[in-house]
PDB file of N, CA, C and O in Angstrom, chain B, residues numbered from 101:
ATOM      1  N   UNK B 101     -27.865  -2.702 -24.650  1.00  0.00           N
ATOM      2  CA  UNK B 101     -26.801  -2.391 -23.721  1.00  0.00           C
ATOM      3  C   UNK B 101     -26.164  -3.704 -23.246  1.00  0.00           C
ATOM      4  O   UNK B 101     -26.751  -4.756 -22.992  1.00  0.00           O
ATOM      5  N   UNK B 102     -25.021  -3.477 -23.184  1.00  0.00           N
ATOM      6  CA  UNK B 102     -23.886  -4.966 -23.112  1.00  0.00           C
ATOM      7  C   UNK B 102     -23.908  -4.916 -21.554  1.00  0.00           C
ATOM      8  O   UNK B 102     -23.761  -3.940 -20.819  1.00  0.00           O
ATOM      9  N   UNK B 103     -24.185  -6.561 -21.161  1.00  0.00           N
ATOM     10  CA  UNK B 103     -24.005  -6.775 -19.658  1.00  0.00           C
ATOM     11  C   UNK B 103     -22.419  -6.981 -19.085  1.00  0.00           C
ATOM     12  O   UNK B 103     -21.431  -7.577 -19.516  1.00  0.00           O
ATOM     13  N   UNK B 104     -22.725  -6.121 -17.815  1.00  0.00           N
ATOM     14  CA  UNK B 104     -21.099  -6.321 -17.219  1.00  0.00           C
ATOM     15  C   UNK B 104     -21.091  -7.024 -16.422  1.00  0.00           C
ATOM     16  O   UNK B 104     -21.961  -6.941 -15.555  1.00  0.00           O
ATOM     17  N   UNK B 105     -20.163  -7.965 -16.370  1.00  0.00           N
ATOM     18  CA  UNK B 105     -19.950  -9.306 -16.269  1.00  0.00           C
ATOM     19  C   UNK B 105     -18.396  -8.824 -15.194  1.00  0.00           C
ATOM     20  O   UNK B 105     -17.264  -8.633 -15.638  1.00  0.00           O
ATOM     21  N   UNK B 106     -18.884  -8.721 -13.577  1.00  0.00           N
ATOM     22  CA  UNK B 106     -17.517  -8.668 -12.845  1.00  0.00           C
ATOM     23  C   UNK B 106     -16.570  -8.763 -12.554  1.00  0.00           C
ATOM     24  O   UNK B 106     -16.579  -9.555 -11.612  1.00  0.00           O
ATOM     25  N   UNK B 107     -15.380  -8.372 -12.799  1.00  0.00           N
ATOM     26  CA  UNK B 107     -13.888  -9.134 -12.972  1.00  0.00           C
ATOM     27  C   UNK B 107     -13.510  -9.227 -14.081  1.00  0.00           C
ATOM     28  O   UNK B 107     -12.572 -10.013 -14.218  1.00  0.00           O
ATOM     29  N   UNK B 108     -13.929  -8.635 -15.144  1.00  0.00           N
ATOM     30  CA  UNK B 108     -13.375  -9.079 -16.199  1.00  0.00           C
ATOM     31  C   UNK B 108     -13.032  -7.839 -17.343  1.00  0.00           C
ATOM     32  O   UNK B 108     -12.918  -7.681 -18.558  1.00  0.00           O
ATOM     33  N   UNK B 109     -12.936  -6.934 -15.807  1.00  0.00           N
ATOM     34  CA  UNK B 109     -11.913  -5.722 -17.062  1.00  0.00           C
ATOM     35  C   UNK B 109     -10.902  -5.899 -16.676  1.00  0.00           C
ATOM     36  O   UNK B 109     -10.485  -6.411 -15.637  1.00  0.00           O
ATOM     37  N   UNK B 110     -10.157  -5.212 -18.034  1.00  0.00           N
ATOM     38  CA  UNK B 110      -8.386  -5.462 -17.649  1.00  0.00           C
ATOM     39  C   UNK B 110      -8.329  -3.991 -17.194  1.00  0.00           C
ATOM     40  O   UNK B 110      -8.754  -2.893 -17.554  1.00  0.00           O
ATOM     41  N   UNK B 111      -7.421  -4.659 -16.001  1.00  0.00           N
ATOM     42  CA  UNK B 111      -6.768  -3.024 -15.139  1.00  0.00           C
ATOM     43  C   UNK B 111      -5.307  -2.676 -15.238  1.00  0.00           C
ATOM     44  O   UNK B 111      -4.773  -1.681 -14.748  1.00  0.00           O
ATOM     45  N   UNK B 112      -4.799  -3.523 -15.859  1.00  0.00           N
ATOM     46  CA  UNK B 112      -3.137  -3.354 -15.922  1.00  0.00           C
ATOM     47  C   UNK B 112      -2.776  -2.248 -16.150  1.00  0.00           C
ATOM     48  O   UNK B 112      -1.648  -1.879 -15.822  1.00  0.00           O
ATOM     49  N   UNK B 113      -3.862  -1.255 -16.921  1.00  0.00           N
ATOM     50  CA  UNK B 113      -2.858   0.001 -16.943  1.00  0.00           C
ATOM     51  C   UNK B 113      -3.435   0.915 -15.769  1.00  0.00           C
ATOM     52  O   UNK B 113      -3.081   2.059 -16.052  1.00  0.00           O
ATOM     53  N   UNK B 114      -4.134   0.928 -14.626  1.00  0.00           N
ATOM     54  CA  UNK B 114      -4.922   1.724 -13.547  1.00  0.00           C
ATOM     55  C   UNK B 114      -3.379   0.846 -12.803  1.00  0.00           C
ATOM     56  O   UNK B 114      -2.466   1.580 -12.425  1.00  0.00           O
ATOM     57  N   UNK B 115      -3.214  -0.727 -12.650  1.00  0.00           N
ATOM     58  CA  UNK B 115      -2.531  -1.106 -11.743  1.00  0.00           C
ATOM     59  C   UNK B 115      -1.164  -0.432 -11.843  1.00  0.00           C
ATOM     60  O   UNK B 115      -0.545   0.071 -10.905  1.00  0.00           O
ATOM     61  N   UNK B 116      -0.730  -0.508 -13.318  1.00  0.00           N
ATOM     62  CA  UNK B 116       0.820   0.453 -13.279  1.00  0.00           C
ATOM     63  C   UNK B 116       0.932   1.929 -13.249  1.00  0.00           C
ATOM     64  O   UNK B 116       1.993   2.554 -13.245  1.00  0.00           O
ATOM     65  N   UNK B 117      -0.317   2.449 -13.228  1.00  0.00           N
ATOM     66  CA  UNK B 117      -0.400   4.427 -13.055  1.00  0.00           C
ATOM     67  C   UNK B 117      -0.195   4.338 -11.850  1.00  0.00           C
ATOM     68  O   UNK B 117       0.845   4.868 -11.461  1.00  0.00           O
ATOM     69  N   UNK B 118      -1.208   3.551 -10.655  1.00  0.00           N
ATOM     70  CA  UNK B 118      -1.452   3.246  -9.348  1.00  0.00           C
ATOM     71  C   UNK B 118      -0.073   3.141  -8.552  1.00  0.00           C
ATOM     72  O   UNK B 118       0.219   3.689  -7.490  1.00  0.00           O
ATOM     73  N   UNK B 119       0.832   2.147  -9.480  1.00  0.00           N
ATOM     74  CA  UNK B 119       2.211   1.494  -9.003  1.00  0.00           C
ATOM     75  C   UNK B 119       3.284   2.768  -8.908  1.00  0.00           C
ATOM     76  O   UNK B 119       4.076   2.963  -7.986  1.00  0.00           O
ATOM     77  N   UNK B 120       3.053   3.798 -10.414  1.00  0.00           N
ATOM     78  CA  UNK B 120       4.201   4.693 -10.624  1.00  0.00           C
ATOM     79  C   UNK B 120       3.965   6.139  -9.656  1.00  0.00           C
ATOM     80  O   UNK B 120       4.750   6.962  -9.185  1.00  0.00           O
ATOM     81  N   UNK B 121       2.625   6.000  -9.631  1.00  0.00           N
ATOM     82  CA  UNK B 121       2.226   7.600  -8.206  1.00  0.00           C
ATOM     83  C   UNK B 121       3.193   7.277  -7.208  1.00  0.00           C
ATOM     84  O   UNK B 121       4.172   7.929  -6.846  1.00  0.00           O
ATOM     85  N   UNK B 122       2.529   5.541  -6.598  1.00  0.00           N
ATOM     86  CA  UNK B 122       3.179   5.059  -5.175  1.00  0.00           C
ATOM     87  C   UNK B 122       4.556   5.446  -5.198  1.00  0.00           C
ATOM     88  O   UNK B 122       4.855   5.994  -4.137  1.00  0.00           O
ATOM     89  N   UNK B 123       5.673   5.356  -6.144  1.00  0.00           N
ATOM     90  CA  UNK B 123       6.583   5.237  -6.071  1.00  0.00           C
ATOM     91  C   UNK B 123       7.352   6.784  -6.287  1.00  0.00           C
ATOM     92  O   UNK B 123       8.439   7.164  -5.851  1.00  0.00           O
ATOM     93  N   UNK B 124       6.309   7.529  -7.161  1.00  0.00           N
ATOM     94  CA  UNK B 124       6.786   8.816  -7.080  1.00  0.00           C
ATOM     95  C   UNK B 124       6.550   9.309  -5.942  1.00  0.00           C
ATOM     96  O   UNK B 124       7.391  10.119  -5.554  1.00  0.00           O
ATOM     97  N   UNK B 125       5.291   9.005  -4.950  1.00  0.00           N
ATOM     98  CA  UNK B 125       4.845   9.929  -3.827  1.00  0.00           C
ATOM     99  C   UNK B 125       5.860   9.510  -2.442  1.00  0.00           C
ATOM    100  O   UNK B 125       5.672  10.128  -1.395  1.00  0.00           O
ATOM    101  N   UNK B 126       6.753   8.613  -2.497  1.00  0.00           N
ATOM    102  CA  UNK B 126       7.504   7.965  -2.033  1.00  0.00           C
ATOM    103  C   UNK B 126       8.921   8.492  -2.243  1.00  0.00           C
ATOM    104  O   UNK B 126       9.664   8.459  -1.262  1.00  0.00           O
ATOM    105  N   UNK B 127       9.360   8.941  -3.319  1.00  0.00           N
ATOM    106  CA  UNK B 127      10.361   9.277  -3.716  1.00  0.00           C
ATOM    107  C   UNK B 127      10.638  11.451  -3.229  1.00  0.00           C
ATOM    108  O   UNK B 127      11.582  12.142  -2.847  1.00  0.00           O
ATOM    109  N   UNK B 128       9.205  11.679  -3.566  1.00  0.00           N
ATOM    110  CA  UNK B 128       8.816  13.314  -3.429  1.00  0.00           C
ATOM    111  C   UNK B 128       9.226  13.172  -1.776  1.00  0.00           C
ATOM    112  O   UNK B 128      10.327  13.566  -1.391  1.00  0.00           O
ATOM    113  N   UNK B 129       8.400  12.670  -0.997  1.00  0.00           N
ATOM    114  CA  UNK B 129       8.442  12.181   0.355  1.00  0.00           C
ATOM    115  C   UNK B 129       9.459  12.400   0.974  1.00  0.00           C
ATOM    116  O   UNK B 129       9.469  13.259   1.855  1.00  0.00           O
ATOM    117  N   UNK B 130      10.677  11.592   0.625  1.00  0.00           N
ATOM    118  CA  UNK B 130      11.825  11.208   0.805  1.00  0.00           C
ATOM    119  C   UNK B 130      13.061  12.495   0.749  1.00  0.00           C
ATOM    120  O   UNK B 130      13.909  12.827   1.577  1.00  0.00           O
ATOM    121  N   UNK B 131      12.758  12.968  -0.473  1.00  0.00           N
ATOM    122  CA  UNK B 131      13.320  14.078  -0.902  1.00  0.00           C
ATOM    123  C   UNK B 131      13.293  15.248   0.161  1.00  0.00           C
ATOM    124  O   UNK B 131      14.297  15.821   0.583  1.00  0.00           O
ATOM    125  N   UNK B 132      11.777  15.556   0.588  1.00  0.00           N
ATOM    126  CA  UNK B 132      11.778  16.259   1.160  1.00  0.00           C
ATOM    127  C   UNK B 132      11.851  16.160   2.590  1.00  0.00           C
ATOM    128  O   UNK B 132      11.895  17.188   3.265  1.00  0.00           O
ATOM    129  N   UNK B 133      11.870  14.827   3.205  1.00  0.00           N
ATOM    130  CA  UNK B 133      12.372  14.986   4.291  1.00  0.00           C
ATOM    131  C   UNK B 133      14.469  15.205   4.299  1.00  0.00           C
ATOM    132  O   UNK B 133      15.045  15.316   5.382  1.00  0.00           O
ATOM    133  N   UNK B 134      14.864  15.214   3.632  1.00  0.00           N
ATOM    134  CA  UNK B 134      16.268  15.232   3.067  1.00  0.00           C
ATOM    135  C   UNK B 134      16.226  16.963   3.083  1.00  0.00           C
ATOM    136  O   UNK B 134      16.883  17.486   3.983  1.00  0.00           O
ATOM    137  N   UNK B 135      15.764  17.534   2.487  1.00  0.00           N
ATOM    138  CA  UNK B 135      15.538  18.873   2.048  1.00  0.00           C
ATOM    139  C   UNK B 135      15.422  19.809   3.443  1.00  0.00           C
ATOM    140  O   UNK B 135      16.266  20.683   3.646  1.00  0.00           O
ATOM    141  N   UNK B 136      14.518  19.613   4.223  1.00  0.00           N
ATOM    142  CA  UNK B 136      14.438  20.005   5.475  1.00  0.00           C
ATOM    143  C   UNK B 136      15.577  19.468   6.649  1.00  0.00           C
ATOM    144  O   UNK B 136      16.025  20.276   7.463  1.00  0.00           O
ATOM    145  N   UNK B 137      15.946  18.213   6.656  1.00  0.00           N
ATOM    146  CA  UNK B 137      17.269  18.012   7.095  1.00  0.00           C
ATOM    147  C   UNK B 137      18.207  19.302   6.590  1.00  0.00           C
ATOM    148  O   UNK B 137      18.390  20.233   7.375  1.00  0.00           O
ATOM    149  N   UNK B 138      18.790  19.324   5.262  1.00  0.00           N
ATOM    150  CA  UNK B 138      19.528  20.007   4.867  1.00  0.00           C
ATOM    151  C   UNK B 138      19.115  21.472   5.593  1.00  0.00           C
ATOM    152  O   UNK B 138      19.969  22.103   6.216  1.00  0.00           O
ATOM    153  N   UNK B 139      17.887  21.903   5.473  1.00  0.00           N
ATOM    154  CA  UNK B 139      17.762  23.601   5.393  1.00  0.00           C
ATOM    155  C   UNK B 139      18.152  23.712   7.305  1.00  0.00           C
ATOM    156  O   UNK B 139      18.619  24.764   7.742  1.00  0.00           O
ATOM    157  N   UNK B 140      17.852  22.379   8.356  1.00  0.00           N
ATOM    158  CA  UNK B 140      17.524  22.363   9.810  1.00  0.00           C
ATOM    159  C   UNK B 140      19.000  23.019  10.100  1.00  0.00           C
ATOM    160  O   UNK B 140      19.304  23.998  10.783  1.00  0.00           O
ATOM    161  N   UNK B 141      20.046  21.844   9.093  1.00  0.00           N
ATOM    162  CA  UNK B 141      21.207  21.464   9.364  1.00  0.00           C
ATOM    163  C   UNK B 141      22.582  23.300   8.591  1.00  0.00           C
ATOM    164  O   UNK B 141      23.494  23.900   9.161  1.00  0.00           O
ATOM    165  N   UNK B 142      22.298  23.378   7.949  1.00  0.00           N
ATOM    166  CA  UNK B 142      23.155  24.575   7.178  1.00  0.00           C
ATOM    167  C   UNK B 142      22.344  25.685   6.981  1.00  0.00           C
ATOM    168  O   UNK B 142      23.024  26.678   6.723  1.00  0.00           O
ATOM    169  N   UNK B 143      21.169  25.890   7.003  1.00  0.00           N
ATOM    170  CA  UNK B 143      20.206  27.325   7.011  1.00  0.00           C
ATOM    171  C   UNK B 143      21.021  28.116   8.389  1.00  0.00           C
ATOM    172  O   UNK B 143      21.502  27.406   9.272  1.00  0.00           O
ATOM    173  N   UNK B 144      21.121  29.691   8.466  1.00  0.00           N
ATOM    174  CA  UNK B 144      20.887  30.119   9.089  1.00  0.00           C
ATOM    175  C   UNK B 144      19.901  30.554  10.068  1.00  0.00           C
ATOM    176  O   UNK B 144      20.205  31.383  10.925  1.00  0.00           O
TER     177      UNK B 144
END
């Protein structure tokens, strides 16, 4: 069994999945505070 040796996996692709959630959960976020504006603002 191969010793693991700390720091020395590559994460670049955990760091850019990590990066593209943030930015979707940010974007969903956004949307929907927009969405509820809209329904506060013109809903009956």
């Amino acid at each position: 069994m191969a010793e693991h040796q700390h720091g020395t996996m590559d994460t670049t692709v955990q760091e850019k999945t990590y990066s593209s959630f943030l930015t979707f959960v940010t974007r969903f976020s956004i949307a929907m505070v927009f969405l509820a504006l809209f329904l506060a603002v013109f809903a009956t």
